[in-house]
Structures are given as C-alpha cells and as structure tokens.
N, C-alpha and C positions, 0 to 999 in steps of 0.2 A: 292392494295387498302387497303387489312386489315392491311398488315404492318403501312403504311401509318397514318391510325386511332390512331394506337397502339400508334405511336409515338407522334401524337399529344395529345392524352392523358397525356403520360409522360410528358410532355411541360406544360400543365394544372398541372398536380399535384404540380410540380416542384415551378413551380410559384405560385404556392398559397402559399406555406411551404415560399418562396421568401419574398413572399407580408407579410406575417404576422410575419416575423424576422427582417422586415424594418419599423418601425412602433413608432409613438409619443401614452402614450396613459395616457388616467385619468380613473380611476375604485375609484367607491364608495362602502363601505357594512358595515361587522362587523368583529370584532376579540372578540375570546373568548381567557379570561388568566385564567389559573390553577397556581399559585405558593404555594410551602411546603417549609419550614425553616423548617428543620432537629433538632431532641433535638440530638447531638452524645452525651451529656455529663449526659444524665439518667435524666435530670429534672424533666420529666413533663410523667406521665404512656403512654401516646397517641404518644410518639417517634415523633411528631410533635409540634415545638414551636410556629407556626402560619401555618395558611394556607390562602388565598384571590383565590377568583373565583369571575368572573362579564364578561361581555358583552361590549364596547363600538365599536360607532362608528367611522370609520377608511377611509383614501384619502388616493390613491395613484398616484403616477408620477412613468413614465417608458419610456424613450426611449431604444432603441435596432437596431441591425443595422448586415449586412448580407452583406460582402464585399470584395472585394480583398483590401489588406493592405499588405505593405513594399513586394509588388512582389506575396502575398500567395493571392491564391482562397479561398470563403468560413469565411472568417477571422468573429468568431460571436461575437461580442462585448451588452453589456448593463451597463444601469445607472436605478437601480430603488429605490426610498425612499417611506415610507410611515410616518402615522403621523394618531396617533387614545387619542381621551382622552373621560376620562368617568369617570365612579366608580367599584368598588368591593365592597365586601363582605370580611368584615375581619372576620376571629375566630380565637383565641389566648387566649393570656393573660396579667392580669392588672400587671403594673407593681410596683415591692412593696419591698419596700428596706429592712427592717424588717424581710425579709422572707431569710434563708440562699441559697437559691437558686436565689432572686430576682423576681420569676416567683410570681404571683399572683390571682385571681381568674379568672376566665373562662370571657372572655368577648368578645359580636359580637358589630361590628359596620362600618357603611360605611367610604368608604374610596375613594378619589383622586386620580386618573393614570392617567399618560399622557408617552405615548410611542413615538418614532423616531426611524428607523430601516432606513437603506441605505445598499446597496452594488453594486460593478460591477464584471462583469465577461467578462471575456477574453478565446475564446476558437477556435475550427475550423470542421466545418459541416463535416461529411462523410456521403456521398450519394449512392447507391449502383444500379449498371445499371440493375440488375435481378428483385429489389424493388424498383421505384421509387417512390414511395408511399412514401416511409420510410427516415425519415433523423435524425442522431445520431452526438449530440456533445456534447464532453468531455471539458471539461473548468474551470481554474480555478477561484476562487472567495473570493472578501475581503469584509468583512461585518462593521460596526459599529452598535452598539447600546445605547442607552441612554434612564434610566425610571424614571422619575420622580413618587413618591411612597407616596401619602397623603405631598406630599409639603415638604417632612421632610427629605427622603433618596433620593439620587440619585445616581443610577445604570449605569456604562458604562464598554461597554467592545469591545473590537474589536476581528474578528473571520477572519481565515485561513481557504480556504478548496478545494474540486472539487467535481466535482459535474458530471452529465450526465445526457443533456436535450435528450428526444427522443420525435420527431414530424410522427405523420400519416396525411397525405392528405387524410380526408375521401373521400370528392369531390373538383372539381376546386375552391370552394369557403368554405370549411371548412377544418379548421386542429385542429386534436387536441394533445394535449400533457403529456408527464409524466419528471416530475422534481425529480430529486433523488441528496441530496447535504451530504457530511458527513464534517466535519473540527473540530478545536477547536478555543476555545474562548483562549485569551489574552490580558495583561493590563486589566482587569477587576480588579471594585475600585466602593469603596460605599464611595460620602459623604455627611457628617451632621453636622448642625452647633454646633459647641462647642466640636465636637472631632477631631482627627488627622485623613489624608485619610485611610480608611481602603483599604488595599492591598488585595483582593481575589483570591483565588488559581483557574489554567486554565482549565477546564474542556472539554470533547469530546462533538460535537454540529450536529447535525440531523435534517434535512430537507426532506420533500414530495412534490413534487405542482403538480395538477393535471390543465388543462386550455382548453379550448376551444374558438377558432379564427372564427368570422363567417363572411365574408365579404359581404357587404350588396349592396357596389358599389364596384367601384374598389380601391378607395381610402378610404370608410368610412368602418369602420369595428364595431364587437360588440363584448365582451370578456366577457366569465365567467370562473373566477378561484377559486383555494380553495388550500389552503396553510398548511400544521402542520409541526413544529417546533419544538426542544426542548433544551433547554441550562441549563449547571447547573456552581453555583462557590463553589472553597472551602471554607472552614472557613480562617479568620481572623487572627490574633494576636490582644490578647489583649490590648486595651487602655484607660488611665484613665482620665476623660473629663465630659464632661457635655451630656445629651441624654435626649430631652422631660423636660427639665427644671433641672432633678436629676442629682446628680453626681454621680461615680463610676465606678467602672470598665466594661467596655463592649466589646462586639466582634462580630462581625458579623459573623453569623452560617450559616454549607453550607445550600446549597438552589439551589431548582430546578423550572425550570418554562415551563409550557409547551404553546401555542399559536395554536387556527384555526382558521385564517383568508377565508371569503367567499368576493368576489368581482363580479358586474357588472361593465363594463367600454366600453367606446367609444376611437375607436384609429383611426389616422387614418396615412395613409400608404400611407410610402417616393416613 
C-alpha cells in the first residue's frame, strides 16, 4: 500500500510539471529599463554620456509545449513575445555644435520607449526516478529585439544562446521555477533618419526568470513571474549626416541596458 501511494504521488507531481509545460498563456504587469551610453572618449567628467530609467506597462504572449517530436520523449519547445511602451527619464546632455566635444549643458527630460522582445527555445526535459519532484531542461534559444527610443533611434538586434529551465512540483497543482539563459547578441544596428545604419558591435547577453504555475482547475491556471536581463552594444563607426535636425559627425557609443520585467498571467493548459 505505501509503495502504491508513493507512486501515485509521482504520477501527480509529474503531471503537474506536464500540465504547466503544455500551456497558451497572456500575463500583464511592468518592466523596469535602466540604460547607460558609455563616454569611452573622455567627454564628459561622469563617464556617462546619457543614462534613461522609467517604468512602463508590458503584454505578453507564451505558448509552450512538452512533447514527443521526430521519435524523442520530453521534446520542450516555446514561442514567447512581449510588447511594453511608456516613458523614461532622460539625463544627458544638450546637444551644441560650438562646443569641441559637441556635448552641451546638463539636461533632464521625458522620453518615449516602446519595446518588442520574441524568442523560441528548443530543448529536452530530464527527469530523475530518485526526484520526481524535479525536472531540468537544457535548450537552446534565439531571441530578437527591437526599441524604439523617443521616436528618433531604433534599436535591433538578434541574440544566440542556452539556457537551463529547472522546474520543482511543490504540489500536484503547483510548480515552480528558475530560468538561468546566457548567449550573445548579433546584427545589432541603430537607425535614424538622416544618417547611414549604424552597425554596433556584438556583445555577451544574461538572463534570470524566476515563475510560478498555480493550477486553479485542471485546465485554467494562474502565473506569476519576474524576469532580469541585461544586454549591451559596441560602439559604432563614425558617420557624417544629419541627427535631431544638426549635422555632423556622430557615432553611436557603447551602451548597456539592463530590464526587470514582473508579470501576472492566466494560461490555460493543452
């Protein structure tokens, strides 16, 4: 009889980790953006050419799927994109031809963002008959991104990487999880009307997601997760063009951005 139980327990955990890898889902919340433009070239005493930080609100779409494919057990696939627009907080500086560096006086002001982030992953569950609690999968994963930045710059760049999802069955009806992704970015390119595309150099790219799966029925579930990110480009080559109405020479300076996305969502489960 106690074997019995035992087993049937593992049958419950299994399935739940099942039930919430099988799954359509919409999550609403906020993303917070940190970005720093780098001075490399000594301009300005604060080693920062701008910085922007703000808050907006952010949709997401997620299917995911937990499957035998081409003969393999476990086969874990996803498609998820998001989409957040809002404002920041710019500090910087004015921009001033006159000056031999161009940088100009200290100036704060709001600004426009509108973000788009996608990616899928391709990977394969390992399940362990000692922990059946426990399910670990390794998977690779391609990313795109695109920012639109005060209406003026537009940022894309596509990311390579792997990653290792790890899922616990707290109970038959709760999982939760830790996302750990490392890769880099490529084809990363800022453009703006009246100069040439600027080409930005590839940088190494870091991911965390932390989630939890609650199933409410057996098919409606409730999801709370929290995501931080961080990507960066290189600089530029110079190009001589038109920028915010002025002409001359400009370049797109490296720059890092950092992202924590928080989401509730309702899924509900294949």
């Amino acid at each position: 009889m106690a074997f019995a139980e035992a087993t049937q327990e593992g049958v419950g955990v299994d399935a739940a980790i099942r039930a919430a890898n099988n799954e359509l889902r919409v999550a609403v919340g906020a993303t917070h953006l940190k970005y720093h433009e780098f001075d490399t070239h000594h301009q300005v005493d604060s080693g920062y050419l701008d910085s922007e930080q703000g808050t907006q609100p952010v949709v997401e779409g997620m299917w995911r799927r937990q499957a035998t494919l081409f003969g393999l057990d476990d086969i874990y696939t996803s498609i998820d994109a998001s989409y957040s627009r809002g404002h920041t907080t710019y500090n910087g500086y004015a921009i001033d031809l006159a000056s031999p560096t161009g940088v100009g006086t200290p100036q704060t002001e709001r600004m426009s963002d509108i973000t788009f982030d996608a990616d899928v992953r391709l990977g394969r569950a390992l399940r362990f008959a000692m922990l059946p609690v426990l399910q670990v999968t390794p998977y690779l994963t391609y990313g795109f991104h695109h920012r639109t930045r005060n209406g003026l710059e537009r940022y894309e760049h596509q990311v390579a990487g792997a990653g290792v999802l790890c899922q616990v069955a707290l109970t038959p009806a709760m999982v939760a999880q830790a996302d750990v992704m490392v890769g880099r970015t490529f084809d990363a390119r800022m453009r703006t009307p009246g100069l040439p595309l600027a080409v930005l150099g590839s940088r190494p790219t870091e991911a965390l997601g932390l989630g939890l799966d609650i199933a409410v029925t057996r098919r409606l579930h409730v999801t709370l997760d929290y995501r931080a990110a961080t990507f960066a480009y290189g600089e530029s080559a110079p190009a001589n063009g038109y920028f915010a109405g002025r002409y001359g020479q400009w370049f797109e300076p490296e720059s890092r951005s950092w992202t924590q996305t928080a989401t509730v969502g309702v899924a509900w489960s294949l």
